[in-house]
C-alpha positions as a LaTeX table, in Angstrom:
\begin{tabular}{lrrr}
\hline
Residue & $x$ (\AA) & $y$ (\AA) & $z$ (\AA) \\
\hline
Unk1 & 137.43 & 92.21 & 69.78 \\
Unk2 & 133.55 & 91.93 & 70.34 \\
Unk3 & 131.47 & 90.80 & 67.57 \\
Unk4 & 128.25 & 90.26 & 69.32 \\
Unk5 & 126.79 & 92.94 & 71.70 \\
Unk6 & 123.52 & 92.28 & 73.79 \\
Unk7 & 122.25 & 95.23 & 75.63 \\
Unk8 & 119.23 & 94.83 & 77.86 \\
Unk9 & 117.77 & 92.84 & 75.03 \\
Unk10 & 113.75 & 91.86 & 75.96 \\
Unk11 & 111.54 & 89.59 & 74.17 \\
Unk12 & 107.88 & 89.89 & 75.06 \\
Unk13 & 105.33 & 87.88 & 73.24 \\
Unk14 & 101.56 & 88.51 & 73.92 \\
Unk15 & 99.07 & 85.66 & 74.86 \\
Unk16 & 95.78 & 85.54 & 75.73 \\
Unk17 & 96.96 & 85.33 & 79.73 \\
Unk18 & 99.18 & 88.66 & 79.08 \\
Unk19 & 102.29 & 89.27 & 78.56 \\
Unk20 & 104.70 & 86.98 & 78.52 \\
Unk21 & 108.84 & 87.58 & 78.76 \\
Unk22 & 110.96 & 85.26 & 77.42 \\
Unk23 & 113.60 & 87.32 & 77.73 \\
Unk24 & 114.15 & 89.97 & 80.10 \\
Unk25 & 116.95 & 92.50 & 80.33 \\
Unk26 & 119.89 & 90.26 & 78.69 \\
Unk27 & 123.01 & 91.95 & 78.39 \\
Unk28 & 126.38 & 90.16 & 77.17 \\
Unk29 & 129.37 & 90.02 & 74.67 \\
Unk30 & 130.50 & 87.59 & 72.52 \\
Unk31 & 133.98 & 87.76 & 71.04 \\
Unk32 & 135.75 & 87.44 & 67.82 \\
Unk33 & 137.23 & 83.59 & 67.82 \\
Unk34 & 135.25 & 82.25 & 70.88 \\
Unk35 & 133.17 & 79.39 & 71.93 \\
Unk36 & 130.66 & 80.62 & 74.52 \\
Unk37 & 128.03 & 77.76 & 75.96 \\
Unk38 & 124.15 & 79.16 & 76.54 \\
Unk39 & 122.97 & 76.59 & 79.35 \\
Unk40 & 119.45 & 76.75 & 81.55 \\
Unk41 & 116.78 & 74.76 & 81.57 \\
Unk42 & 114.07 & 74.69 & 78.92 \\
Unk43 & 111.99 & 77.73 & 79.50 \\
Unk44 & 114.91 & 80.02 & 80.62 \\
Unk45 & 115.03 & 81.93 & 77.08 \\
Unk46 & 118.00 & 80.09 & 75.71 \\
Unk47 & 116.49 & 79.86 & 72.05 \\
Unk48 & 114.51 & 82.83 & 72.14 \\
Unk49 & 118.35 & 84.63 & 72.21 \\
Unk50 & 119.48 & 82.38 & 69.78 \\
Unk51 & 117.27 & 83.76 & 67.17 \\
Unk52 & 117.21 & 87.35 & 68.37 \\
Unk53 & 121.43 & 86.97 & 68.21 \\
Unk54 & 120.62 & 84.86 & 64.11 \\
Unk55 & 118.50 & 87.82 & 62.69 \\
Unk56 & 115.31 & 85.28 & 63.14 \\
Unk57 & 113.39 & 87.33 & 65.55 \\
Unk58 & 113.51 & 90.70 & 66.45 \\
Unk59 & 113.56 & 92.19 & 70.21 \\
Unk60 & 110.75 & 93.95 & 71.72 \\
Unk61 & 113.60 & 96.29 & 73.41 \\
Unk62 & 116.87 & 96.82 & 73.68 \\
Unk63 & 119.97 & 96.72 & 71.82 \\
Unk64 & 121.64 & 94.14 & 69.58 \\
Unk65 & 124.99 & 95.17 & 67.82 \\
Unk66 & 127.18 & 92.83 & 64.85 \\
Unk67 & 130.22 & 94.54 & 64.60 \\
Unk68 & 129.13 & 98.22 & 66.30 \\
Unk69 & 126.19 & 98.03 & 63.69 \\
Unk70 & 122.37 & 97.97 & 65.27 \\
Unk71 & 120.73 & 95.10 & 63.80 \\
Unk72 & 117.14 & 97.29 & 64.71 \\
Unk73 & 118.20 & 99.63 & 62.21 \\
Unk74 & 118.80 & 97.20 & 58.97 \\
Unk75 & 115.85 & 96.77 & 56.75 \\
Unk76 & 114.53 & 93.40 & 55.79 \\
Unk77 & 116.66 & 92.92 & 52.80 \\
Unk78 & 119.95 & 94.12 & 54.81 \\
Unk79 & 118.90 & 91.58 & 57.76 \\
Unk80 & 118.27 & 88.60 & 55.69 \\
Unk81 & 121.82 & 89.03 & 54.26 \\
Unk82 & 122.91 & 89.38 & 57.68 \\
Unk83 & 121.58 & 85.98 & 58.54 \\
Unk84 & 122.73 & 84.04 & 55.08 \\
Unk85 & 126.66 & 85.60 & 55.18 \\
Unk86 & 127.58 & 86.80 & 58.66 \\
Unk87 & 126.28 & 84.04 & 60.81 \\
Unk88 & 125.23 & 80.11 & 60.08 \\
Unk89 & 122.77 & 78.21 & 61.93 \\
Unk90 & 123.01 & 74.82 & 62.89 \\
Unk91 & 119.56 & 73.02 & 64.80 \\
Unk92 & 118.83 & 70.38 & 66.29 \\
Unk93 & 116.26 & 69.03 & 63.89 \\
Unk94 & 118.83 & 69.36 & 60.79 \\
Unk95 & 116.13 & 71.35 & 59.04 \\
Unk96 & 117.28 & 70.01 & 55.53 \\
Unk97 & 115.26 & 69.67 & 52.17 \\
Unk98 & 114.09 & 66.05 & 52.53 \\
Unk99 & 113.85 & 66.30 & 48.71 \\
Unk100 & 116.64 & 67.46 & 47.82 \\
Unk101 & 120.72 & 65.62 & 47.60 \\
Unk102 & 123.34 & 66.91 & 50.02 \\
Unk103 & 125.06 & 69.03 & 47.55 \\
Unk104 & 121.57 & 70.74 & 46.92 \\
Unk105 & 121.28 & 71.15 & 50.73 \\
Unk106 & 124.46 & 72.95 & 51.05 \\
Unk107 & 124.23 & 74.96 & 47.65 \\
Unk108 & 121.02 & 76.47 & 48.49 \\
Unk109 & 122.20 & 79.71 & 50.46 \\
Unk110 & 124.60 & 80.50 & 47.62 \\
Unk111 & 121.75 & 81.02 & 45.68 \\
Unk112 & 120.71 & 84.10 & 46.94 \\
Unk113 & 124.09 & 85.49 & 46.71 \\
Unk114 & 124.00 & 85.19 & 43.35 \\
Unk115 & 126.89 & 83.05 & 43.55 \\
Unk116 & 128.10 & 81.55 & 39.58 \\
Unk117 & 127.03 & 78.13 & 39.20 \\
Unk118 & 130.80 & 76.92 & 38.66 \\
Unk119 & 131.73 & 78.48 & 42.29 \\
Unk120 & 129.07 & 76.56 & 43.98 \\
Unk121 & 129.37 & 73.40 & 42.88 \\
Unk122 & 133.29 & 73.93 & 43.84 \\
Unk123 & 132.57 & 75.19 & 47.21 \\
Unk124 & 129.59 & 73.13 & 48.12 \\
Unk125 & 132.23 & 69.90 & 47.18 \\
Unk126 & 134.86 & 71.17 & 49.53 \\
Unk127 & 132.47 & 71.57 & 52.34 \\
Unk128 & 130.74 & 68.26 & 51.67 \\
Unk129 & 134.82 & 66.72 & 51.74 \\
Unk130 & 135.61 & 69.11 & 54.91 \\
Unk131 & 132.60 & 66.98 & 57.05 \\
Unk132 & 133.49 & 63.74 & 55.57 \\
Unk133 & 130.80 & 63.60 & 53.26 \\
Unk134 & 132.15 & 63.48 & 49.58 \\
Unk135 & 130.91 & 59.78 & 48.93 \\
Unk136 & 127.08 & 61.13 & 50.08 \\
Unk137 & 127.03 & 64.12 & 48.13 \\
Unk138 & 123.70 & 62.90 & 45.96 \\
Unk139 & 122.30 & 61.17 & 48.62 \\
Unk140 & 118.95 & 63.10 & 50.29 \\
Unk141 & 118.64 & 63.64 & 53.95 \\
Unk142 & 116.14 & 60.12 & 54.45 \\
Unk143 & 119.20 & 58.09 & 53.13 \\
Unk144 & 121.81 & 59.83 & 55.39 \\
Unk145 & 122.22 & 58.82 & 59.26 \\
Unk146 & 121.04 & 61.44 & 61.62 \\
Unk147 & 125.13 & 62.35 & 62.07 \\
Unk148 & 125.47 & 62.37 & 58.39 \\
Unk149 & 122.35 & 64.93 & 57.70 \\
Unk150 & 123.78 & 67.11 & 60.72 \\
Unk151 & 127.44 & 67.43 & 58.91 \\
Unk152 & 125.84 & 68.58 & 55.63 \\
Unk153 & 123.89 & 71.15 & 58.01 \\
Unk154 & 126.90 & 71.85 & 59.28 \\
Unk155 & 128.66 & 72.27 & 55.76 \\
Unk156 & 125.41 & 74.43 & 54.57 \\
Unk157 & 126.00 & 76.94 & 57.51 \\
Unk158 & 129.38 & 77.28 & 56.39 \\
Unk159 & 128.57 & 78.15 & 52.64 \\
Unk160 & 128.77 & 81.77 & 52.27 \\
Unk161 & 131.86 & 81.65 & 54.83 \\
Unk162 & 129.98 & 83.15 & 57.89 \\
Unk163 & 132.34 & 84.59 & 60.81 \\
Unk164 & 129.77 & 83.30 & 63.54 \\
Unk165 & 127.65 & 79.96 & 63.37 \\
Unk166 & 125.09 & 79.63 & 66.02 \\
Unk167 & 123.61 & 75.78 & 67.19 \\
Unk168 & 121.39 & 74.90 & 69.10 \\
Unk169 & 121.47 & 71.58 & 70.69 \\
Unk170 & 123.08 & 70.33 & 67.82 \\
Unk171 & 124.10 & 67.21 & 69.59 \\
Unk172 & 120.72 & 66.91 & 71.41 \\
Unk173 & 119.35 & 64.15 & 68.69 \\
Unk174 & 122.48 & 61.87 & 68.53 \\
Unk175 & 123.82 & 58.85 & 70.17 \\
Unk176 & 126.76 & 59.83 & 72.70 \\
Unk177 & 129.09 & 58.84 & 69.57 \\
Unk178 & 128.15 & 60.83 & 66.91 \\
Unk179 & 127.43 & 63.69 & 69.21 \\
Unk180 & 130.94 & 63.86 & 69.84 \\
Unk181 & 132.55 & 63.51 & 66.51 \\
Unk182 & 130.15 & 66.35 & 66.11 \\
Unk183 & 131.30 & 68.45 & 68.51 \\
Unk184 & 134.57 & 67.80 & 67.43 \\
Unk185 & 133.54 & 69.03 & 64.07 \\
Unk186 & 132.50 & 72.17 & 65.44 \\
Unk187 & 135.47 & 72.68 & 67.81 \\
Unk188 & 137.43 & 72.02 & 64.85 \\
Unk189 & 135.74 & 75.53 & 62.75 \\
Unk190 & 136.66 & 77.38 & 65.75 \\
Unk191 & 140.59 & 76.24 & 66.40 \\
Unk192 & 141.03 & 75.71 & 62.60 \\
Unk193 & 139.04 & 78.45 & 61.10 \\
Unk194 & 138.93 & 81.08 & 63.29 \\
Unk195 & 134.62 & 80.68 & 63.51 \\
Unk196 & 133.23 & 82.26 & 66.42 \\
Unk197 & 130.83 & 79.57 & 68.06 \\
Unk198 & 127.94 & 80.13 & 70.31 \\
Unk199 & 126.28 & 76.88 & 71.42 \\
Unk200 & 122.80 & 76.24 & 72.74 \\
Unk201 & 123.17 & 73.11 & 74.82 \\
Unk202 & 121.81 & 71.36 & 78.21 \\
Unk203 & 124.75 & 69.01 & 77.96 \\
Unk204 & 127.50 & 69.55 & 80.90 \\
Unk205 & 129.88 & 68.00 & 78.52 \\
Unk206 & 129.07 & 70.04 & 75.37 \\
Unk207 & 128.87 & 73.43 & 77.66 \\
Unk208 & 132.61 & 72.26 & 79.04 \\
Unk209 & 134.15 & 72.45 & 76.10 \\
Unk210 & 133.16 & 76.21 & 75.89 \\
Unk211 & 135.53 & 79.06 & 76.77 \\
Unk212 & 132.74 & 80.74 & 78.72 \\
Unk213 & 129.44 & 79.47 & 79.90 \\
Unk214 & 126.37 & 81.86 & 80.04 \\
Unk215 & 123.59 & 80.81 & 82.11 \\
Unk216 & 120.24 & 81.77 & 81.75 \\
Unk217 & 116.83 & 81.50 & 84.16 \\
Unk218 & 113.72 & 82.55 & 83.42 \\
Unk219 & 114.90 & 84.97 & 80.68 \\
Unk220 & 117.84 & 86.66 & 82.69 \\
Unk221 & 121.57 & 86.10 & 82.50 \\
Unk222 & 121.85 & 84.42 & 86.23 \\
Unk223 & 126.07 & 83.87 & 85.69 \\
Unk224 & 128.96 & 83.96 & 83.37 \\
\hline
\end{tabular}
């Protein structure tokens, strides 16, 4: 069943040498329960779909569809609940609260669910236990090895049980080890849990692992 829909999805963005396209007439399917690989070269519009597919950007044209719904036509409110409960991002950079603990991390989309206090404690444990993490729970992100802060990003994508999570390069700023107990980690979501999982990567061995790959150049899908 298709989840995702792309259909000639364009992203322009306006400079002072003109217009720019980072994307340009991208049109593709992702499915319920798959891992599908996004691989081309830096510059070929790989995370410019990533964040029109998260609800972070919006296209200049074209069509993008979550479950036969047009994402165009939800409001802001609608689409930032789209991007806290039906899909989870995972970067490269972590992006944590250098601040705040783990278990802060990973509570912090339940928040604005509205989630009772009681129920996120509970489920920001059993994700912190699900990654390995239960011993580093107080611990804040400068305390944690960079595999370490990327499982509790991993665990705070999962926290309002999305159906899709989304990385980008999520390997790109580990040694060859951790990036593959990482990747592991993810695979696991997806045989385990049933999480569909589109990943970002340049890595031939991350993209392998992929049920599909999806290459793009210079903002077009060139093969799939």
């Amino acid at each position: 069943m298709t989840l995702l829909e792309a259909r000639n999805l364009a992203r322009h963005y306006t400079t002072i040498a003109g217009v720019v396209p980072a994307l340009d007439g991208v049109s593709l399917e992702i499915h319920e329960g798959e891992v599908v690989a996004l691989v081309g070269q830096s510059g070929s519009g790989k995370s410019t779909l990533l964040n029109l597919l998260g609800g972070l950007d919006r296209p200049t044209s074209g069509e993008l569809l979550f479950r036969g719904r047009n994402l165009a036509t939800l409001n802001g409110p609608e689409l930032a609940r789209y991007r806290r409960c039906d899909v989870g991002m995972v970067f490269q950079s972590f992006n944590l609260i250098p601040h705040r603990p783990a278990m802060d991390n990973v509570v912090l989309p339940m928040l604005f669910e509205s989630t009772p206090k009681a129920e996120r404690k509970r489920r920001a444990a059993e994700l912190l236990e699900s990654v390995g993490l239960t011993k580093r729970a107080s611990h804040r992100p400068a305390e944690l090895s960079g595999g370490e802060q990327q499982r509790v990003a991993i665990a705070r994508s999962l926290a309002n049980q999305p159906s899709m999570l989304l990385a980008d390069e999520p390997t790109g700023n580990l040694d060859s080890r951790t990036a593959e107990e990482i990747l592991q980690l993810l695979l696991s979501l997806n045989r385990d849990h049933g999480k569909t999982l589109v990943l970002i990567t340049h890595d031939e061995h991350v993209a392998g692992v992929a049920n599909r790959r999806i290459r793009l150049k210079d903002g077009k899908v060139v093969s799939e």
